[in-house]
C-alpha positions as CSV (number, residue, x, y, z in Angstrom):
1,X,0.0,0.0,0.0
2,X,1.1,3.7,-1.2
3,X,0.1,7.2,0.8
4,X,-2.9,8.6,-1.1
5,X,-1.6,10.3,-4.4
6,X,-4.5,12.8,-4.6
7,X,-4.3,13.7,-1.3
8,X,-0.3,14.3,-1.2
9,X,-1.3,16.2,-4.2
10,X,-3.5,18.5,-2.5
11,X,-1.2,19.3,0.0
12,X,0.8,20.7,-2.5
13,X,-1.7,23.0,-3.3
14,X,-2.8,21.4,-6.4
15,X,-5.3,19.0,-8.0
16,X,-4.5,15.5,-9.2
17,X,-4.5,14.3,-12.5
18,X,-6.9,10.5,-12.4
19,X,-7.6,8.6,-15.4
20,X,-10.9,7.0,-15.5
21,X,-11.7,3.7,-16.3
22,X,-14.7,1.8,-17.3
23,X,-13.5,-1.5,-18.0
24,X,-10.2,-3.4,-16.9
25,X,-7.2,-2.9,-18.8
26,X,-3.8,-3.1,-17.3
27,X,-1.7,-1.6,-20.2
28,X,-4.1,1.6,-19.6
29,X,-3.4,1.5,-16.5
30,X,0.4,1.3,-17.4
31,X,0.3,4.0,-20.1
32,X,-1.6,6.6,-17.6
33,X,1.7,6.3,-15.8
34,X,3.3,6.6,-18.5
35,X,1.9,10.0,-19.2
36,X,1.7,11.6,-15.9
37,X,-1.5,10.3,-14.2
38,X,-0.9,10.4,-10.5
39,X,-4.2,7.9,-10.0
40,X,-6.9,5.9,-10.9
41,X,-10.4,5.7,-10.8
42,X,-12.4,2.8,-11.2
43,X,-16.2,3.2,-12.1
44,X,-17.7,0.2,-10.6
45,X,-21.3,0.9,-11.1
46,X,-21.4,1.5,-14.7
47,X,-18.3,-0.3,-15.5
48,X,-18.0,-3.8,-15.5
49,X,-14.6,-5.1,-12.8
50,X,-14.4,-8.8,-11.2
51,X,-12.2,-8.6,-7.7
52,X,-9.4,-10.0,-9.7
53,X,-9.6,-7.4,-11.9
54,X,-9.6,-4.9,-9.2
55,X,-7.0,-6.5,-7.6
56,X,-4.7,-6.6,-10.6
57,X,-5.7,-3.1,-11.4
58,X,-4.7,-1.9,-7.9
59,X,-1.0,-4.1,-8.2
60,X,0.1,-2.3,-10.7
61,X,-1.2,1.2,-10.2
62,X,0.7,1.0,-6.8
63,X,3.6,0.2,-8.2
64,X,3.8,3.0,-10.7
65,X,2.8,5.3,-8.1
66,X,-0.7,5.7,-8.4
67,X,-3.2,5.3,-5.9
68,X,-6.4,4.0,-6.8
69,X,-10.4,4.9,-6.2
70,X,-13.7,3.8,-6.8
71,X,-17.5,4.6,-7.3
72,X,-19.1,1.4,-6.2
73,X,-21.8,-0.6,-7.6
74,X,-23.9,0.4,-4.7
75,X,-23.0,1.9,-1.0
76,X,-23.2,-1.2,1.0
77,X,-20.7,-2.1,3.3
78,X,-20.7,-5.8,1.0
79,X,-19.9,-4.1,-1.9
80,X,-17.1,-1.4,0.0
81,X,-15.4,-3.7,1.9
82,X,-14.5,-6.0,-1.3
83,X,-13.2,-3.0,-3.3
84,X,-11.1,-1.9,-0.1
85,X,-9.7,-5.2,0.2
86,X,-8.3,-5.1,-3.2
87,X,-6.6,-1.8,-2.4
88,X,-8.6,1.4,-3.1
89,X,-8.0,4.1,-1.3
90,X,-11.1,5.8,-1.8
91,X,-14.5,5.4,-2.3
92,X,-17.7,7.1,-4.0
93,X,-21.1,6.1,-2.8
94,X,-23.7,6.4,-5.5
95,X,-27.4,7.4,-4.5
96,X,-26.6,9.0,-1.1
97,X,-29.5,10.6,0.0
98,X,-30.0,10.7,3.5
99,X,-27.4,11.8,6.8
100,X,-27.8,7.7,7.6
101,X,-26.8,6.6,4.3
102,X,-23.9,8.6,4.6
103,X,-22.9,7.6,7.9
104,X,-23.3,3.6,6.8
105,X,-21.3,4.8,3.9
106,X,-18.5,6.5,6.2
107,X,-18.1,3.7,8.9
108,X,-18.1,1.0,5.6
109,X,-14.5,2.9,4.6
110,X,-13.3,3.6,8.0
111,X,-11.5,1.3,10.6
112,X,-12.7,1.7,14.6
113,X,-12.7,3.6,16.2
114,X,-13.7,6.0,13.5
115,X,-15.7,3.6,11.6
116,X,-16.8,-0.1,11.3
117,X,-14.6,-1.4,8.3
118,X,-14.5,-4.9,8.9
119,X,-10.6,-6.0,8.6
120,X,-9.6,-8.5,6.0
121,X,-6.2,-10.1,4.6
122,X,-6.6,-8.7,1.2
123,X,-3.9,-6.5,0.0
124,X,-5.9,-3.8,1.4
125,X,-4.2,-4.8,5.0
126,X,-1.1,-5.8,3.3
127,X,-2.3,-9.4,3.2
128,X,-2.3,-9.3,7.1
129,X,1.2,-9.8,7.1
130,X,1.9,-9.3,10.5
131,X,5.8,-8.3,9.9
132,X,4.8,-5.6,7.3
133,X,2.1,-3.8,9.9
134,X,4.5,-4.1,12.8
135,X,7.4,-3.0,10.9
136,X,6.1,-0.2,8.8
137,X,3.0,0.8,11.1
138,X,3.8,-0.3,14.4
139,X,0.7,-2.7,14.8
140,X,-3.0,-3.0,13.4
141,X,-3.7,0.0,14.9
142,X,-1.2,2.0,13.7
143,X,-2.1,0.4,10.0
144,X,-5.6,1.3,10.6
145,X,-5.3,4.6,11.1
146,X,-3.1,5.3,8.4
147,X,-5.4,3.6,6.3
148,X,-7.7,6.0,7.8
149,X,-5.9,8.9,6.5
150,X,-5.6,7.9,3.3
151,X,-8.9,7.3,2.7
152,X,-11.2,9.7,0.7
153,X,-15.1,9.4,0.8
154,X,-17.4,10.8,-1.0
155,X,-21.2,10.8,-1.3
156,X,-22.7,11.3,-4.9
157,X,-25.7,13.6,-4.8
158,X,-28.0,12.7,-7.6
159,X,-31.4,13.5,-6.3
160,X,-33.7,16.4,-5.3
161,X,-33.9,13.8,-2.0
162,X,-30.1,14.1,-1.8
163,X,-30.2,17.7,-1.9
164,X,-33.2,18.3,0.7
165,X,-31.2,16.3,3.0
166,X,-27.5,17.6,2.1
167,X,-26.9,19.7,5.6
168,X,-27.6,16.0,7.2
169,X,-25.0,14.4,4.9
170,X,-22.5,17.0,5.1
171,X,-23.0,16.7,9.1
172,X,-21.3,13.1,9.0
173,X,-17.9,13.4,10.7
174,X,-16.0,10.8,8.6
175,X,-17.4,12.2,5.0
176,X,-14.5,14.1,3.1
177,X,-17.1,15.6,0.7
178,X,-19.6,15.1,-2.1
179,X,-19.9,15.0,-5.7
180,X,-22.6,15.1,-8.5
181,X,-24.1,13.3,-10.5
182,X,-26.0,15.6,-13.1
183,X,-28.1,13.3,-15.5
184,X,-29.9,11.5,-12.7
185,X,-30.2,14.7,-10.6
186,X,-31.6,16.3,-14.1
187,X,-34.2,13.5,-14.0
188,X,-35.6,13.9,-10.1
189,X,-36.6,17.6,-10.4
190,X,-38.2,17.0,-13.7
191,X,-35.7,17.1,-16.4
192,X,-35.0,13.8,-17.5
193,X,-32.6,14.0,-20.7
194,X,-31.2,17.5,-19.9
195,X,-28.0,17.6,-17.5
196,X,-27.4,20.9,-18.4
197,X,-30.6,22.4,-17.5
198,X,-30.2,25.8,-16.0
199,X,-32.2,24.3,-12.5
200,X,-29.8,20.9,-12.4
201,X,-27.0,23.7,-12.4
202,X,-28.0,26.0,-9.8
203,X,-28.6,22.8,-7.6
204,X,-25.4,21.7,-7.9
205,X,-23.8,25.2,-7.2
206,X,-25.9,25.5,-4.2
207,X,-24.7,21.8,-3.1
208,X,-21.2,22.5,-3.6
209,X,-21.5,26.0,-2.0
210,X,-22.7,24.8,1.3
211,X,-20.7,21.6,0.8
212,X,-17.8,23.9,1.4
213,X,-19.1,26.1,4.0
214,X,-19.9,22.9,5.9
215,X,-15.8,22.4,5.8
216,X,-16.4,19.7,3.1
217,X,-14.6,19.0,-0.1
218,X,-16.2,18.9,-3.5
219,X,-14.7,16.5,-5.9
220,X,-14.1,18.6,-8.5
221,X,-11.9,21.1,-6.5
222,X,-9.5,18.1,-5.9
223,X,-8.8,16.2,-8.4
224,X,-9.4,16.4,-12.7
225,X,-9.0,14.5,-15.6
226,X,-10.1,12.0,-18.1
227,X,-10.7,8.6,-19.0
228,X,-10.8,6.2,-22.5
229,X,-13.9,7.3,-23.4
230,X,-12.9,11.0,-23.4
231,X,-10.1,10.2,-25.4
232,X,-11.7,8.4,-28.0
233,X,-15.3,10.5,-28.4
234,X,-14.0,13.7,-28.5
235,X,-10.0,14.0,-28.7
236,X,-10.0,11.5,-31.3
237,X,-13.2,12.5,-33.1
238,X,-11.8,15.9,-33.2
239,X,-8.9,14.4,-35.1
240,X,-10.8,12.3,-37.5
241,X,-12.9,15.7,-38.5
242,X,-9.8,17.6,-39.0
243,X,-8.1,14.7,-41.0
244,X,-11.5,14.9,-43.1
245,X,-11.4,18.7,-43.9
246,X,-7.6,18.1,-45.1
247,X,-8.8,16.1,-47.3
């Protein structure tokens, strides 16, 4: 296990640079290096990732450098625990919409005495090699709260539930902050289809506003980037139409 790349990075005052993936691929992974990435992100809802996959993903991101993050398939502390235990060092939990779904959703990532993570012999806890924790954290406890540290959690606001209930969420102690999720927060106040709707906006800015009064992060603000798809539908596309108009 690595210190937390886009936190180190904020402490310098900066924003890291994650690439985004939707599917496995290890020479993506590689190549993001390659290029400067400083971390990963793994989209386990929409995306499609066995725990070996995750696993793998979180081998060799480590060992370029890169830490590695999720959004889950769904915020249970199932689902959590089995990305942690791989190696993530951070976690998004989709469809937060209530102060106690963000608490489960904090004490799923955190070990006690801050939270409830359950601990397991994954490479998450260095395989619970007890020479490794001793050595390098002075014990399980010491390991846990490092791992503490080093963990980011965020809850995705999606819904016009989310947002009625956002000074609850933002009230849970072990949250670092909250992110959007603009299509299906388009589609609870009556927008379905329209992300960019002028009231899915000022929702969002009124979120993030008080996310940050509240002495919470917002995702955006530390970390940016891109991902394959990116890449391919527009920085690609943009250099197929050019190639065209030479022609």
């Amino acid at each position: 296990m690595i210190d937390n790349t886009i936190i180190a990075a904020n402490k310098e005052q900066r924003k890291a640079l994650v690439f985004s993936l939707t599917f496995p691929s290890l020479h993506l992974v590689e190549m993001a290096s390659h290029v400067g990435f400083e971390a990963v992100n793994i989209d386990g809802e929409h995306g499609y990732f066995s725990s070996e996959s995750i696993d793998d993903i979180c081998r060799v991101a480590n060992g370029y450098g890169m830490s590695v993050t999720a959004r889950v398939p769904d915020s249970s502390a199932y689902w959590i625990n089995l990305f942690l235990d791989r190696g993530v060092q951070g976690i998004t939990g989709p469809h937060i919409n209530t102060g106690e779904e963000a608490q489960s959703l904090a004490d799923a990532c955190l070990f006690p005495p801050a939270g409830k993570r359950s601990w397991g012999g994954g490479r998450g806890t260095e395989f619970n090699d007890s020479v490794i924790i001793e050595n390098k954290f002075g014990g399980k406890l010491g390991f846990a709260k490092w791992s503490n540290a080093n963990m980011q959690i965020w809850a995705q606001i999606e819904s016009k539930t989310a947002w009625e209930n956002l000074d609850d969420i933002l009230k849970v102690e072990g949250l670092t902050g909250i992110t959007g999720g603009p299509h299906d927060l388009a589609a609870s106040i009556g927008y379905p289809g329209q992300p960019d709707h002028e009231e899915r906006v000022k929702i969002t800015e009124d979120a993030n506003s008080r996310a940050r009064m509240a002495g919470k992060q917002v995702s955006s603000d530390v970390s940016t980037g891109t991902g394959i798809s990116e890449l391919m539908l527009v920085t690609a596309r943009d250099l197929v139409k050019q190639n065209k108009t030479l022609d």
